[in-house]
N, C-alpha and C positions, 0 to 999 in steps of 0.2 A: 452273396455279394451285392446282390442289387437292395436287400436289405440293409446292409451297412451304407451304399449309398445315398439312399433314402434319405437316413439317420444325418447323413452330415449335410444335404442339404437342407435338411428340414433345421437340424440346429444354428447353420448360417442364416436363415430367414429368419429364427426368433431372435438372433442376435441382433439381425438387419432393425427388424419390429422395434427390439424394445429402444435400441439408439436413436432410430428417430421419433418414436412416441417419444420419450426422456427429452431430445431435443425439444422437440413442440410445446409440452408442456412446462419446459425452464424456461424458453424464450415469449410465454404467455404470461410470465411471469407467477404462476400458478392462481388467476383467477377462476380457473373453471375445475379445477380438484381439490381434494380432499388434505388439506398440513399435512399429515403422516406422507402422504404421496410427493407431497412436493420437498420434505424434507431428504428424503430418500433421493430423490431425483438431484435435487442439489448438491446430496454427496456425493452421486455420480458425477456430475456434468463440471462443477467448481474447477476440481484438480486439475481434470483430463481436457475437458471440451467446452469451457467456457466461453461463448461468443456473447454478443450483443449487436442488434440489429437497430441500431436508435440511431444510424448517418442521416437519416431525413428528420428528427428533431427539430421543432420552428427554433429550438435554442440549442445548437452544438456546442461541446465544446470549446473555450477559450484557451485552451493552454494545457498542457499535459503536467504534470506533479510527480517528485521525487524526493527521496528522504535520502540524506547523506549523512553520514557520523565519523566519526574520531575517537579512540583512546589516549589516554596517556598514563605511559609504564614507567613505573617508578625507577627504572634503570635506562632508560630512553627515551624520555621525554614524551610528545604530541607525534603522535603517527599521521601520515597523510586521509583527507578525509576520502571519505569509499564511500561510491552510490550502493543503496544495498539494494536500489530494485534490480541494478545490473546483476547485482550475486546471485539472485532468487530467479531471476528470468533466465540465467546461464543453466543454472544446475535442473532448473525446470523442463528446458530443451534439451539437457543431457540426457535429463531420464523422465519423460510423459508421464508415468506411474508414480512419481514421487511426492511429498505433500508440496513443495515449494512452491506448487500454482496455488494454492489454497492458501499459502504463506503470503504469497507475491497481493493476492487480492486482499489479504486482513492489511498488510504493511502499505498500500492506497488507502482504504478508509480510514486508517490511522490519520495520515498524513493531512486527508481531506478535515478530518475533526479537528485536526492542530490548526489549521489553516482558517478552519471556521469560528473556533474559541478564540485564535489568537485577534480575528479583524473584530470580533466583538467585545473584548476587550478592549480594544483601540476606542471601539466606538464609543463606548462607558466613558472613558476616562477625557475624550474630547467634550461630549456631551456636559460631560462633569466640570467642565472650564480647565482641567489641568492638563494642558497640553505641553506645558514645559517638564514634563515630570512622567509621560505617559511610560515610557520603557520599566521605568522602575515600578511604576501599578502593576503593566503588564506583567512584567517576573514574578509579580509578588501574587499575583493571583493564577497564574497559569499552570503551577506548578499543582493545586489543589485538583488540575481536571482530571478526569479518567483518563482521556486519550495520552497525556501526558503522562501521567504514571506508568502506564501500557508501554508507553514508547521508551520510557528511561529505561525498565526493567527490563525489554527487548534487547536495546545496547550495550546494556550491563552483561547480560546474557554472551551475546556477540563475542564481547572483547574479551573476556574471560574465556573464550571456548579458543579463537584466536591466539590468543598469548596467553594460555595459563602458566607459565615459568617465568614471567617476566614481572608481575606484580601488580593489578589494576590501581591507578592513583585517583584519578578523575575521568567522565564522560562528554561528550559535546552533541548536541543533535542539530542538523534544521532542517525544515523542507523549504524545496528551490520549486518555482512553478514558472515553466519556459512558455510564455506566449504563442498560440500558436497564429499565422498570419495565414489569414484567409485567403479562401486555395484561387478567387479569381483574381488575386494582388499580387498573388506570388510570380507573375510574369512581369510586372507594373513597377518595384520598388525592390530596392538594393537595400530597404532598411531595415532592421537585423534587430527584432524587440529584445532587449535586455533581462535577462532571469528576475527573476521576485524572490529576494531570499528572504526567510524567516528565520532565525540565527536564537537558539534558544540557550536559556542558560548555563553556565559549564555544570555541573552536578559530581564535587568530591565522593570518594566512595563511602566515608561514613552516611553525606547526605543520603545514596543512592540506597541503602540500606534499609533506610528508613520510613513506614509506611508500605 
């Protein structure tokens, strides 16, 4: 008996061990070990226990970021658009063990890379003196980025899994980035920063098809 008790406290302490060594060494960002170890450790910590300890940052965060999309079903037209971080962080708190954190974190850096190609685009095509014309550059080149392609074939995905009896016609994506007002103002001012939307092209399904 007291054998068998040994046994399970000894295997709660290596559990105890390795979750916070694995912590330590994610939130070190893996400078002090070995890729193989840090890979491994990432597949741990991503899904289940993903933290970030960067609130002391001489640069925080501006504003949080979200990807929203739409369908449209060839027997019902434009569906209402859906945040998909709320899907992915719902079904994530539903069940801890599931991939959706690991979904929820690739569908941010998606978003962060659309947000990033798309102000650089912007930026080209000002620089470039054509400012009356910028939206149309922008569509016409943004379509070529990875993050983009990623993101169509994600929605494509989505909607089709959604409503597959219903017939996919076309897709919509954007990401929306909500201001966030700094926490010594937030006592100071009733003003209320307005969302940032990025509204990306509609994409028919032969387009979506394609590439």
């Amino acid at each position: 008996m007291k054998t068998y008790r040994r046994a399970i406290v000894l295997a709660i302490l290596l559990v105890f061990v390795f979750h916070f060594s694995a912590t330590l060494i994610y939130l070190s960002d893996g400078k002090f070990t070995p890729y193989r170890v840090n890979f491994w450790v990432g597949q741990y910590m991503l899904p289940l226990f993903h933290q970030s300890w960067k609130m002391f940052a001489p640069e925080p965060p501006t504003g949080s970021i979200r990807f929203y999309y739409r369908c449209k079903l060839k027997d019902a037209g434009w569906v209402k658009w859906k945040d998909a971080n709320f899907e992915l962080v719902y079904k994530h708190q539903s069940n801890r063990f599931s991939h959706y954190g690991k979904k929820f974190a690739m569908l941010q850096q998606i978003s962060r890379h659309l947000e990033y190609e798309y102000y650089s685009l912007e930026e080209k095509c000002i620089s470039s003196g054509e400012k009356n014309d910028c939206a149309a550059f922008i569509n016409g080149k943004i379509t070529a980025v990875h993050s983009y392609k990623v993101a169509r074939k994600y929605i494509e995905d989505i909607c089709n899994m959604k409503y597959p009896e219903h017939g996919l016609e076309e897709i919509e994506f954007s990401v929306v980035t909500f201001p966030v007002i700094p926490f010594l103002e937030r006592k100071t001012t009733d003003i209320k920063p307005k969302p940032v939307i990025i509204r990306f092209p509609v994409i028919t399904l032969s387009e979506a098809n394609v590439g």
